[in-house]
N, C-alpha and C positions, 0 to 999 in steps of 0.2 A: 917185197912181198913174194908171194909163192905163185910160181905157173902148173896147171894143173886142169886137167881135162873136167869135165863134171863127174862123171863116174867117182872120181876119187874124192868127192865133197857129198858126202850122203848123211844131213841131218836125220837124227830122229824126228818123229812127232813131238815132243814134249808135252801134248796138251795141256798137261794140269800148270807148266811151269807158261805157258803163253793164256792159261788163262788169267792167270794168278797176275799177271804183267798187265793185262790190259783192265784186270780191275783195279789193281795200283796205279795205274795213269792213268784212267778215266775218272778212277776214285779221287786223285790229287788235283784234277783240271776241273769237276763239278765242285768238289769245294769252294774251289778259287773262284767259281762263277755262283756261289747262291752267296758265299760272303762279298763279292763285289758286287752283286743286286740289292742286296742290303744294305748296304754301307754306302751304295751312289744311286741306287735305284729310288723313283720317287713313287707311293703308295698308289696302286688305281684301286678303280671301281669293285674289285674282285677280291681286295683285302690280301692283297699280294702285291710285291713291289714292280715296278717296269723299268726297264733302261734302255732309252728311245735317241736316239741321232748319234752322232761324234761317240757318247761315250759307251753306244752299244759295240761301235769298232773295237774296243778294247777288250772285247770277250772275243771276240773272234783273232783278235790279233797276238792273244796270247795263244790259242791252240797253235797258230800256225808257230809261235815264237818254242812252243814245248814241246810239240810231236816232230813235225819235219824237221826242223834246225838242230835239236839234239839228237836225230838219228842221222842225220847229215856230218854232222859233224861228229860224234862220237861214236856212230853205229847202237848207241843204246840213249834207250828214254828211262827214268828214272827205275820203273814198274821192272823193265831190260834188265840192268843193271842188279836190282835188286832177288833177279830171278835168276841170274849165270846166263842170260840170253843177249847174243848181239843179233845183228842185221849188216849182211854181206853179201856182194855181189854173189853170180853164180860163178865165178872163177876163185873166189875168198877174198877179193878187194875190199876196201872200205865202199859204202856207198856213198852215192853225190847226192848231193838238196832235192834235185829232181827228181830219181829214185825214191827218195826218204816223203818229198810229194804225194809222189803219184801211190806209192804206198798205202799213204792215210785220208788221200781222196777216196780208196775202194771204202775206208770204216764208213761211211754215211750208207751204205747199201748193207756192206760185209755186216756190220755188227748193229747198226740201228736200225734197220730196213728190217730187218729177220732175227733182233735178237741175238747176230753170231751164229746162226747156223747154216749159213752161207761159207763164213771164214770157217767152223768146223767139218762143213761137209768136204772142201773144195783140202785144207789140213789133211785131211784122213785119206783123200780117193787120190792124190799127186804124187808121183812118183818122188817129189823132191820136197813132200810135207811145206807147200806152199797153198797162200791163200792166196784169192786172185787179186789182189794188191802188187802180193809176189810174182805173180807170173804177171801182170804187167810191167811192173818194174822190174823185172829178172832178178830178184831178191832172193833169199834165204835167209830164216833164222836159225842159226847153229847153240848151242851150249847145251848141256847135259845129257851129250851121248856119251854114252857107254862101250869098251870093250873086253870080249874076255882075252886074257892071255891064254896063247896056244902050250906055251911051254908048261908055265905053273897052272894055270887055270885062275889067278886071281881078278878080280871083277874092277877095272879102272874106268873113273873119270877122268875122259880126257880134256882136255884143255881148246879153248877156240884152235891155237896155232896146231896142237896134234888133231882136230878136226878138217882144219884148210888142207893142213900137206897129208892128210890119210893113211898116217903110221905114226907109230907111238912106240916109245921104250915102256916095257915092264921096270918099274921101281923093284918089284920084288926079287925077278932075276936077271935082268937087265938084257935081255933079249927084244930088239930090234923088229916090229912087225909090222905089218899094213893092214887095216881096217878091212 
């Protein structure tokens, strides 16, 4: 992996591509839990089903099993993935379970407390386009920054690895630059 001061790892915002991620995973993990209330939950008083003892652990045991463990381990959660977005140290390491943790501890304040406008305000006004999940765990989300070539002027996506080391070849002319 790449050594590299902070300066030289400066994501964009992405906004639309992290919001687009976290309604893809929030959107894939409510399903799972109004089909698994229905399918094991038994009818109450309210004309709605309930899922009460042992088998309510299993809704909670799958978030932790699909948000922290697959950012833990893969740097990307489904929604990630499907977005060109990872999650990496502030140096461009992979990040640890802990990290990927404490990350998705901030979502119960960041995104249901306030609807996300905690994770958007805190996004927008950091220098390093983190939410404070991120700056607890010292995180970053990288993917779909952009550079212009200085030689040609043509418009590149760069890649997570041309985001970590903050230089990139132009395909068009093949001129060698840093972000």
């Amino acid at each position: 992996m790449y050594r590299l001061t902070m300066s030289k790892l400066t994501p964009q915002p992405n906004l639309k591509l992290r919001i687009a991620a976290t309604i893809i995973d929030y959107g894939i993990y409510m399903t799972f839990w109004v089909w698994y209330v229905y399918q094991f939950g038994n009818p109450n008083d309210k004309g709605g089903y309930s899922v009460t003892g042992w088998p309510a652990l299993i809704l909670f045991s799958t978030w932790f099993l699909y948000f922290p463990i697959m950012e833990g381990f893969k740097g990307q959660t489904i929604g990630h993935l499907l977005c060109g977005l990872k999650v990496v140290t502030l140096s461009g390491k992979s990040i640890s379970l802990g990290q990927a943790l404490v990350r998705r501890i901030a979502d119960s304040f960041e995104l249901f407390g306030t609807f996300g406008l905690i994770a958007f305000l805190t996004v927008r006004n950091t220098n390093m386009n983190q939410r404070v999940g991120d700056l607890w765990a010292k995180t970053i989300v990288i993917g779909g920054e952009t550079a212009r070539c200085s030689n040609c002027g043509a418009e590149l996506s760069l890649t997570f690895e041309e985001t970590i080391k903050g230089s990139f070849e132009c395909p068009e002319c093949s001129t060698k630059q840093e972000k």
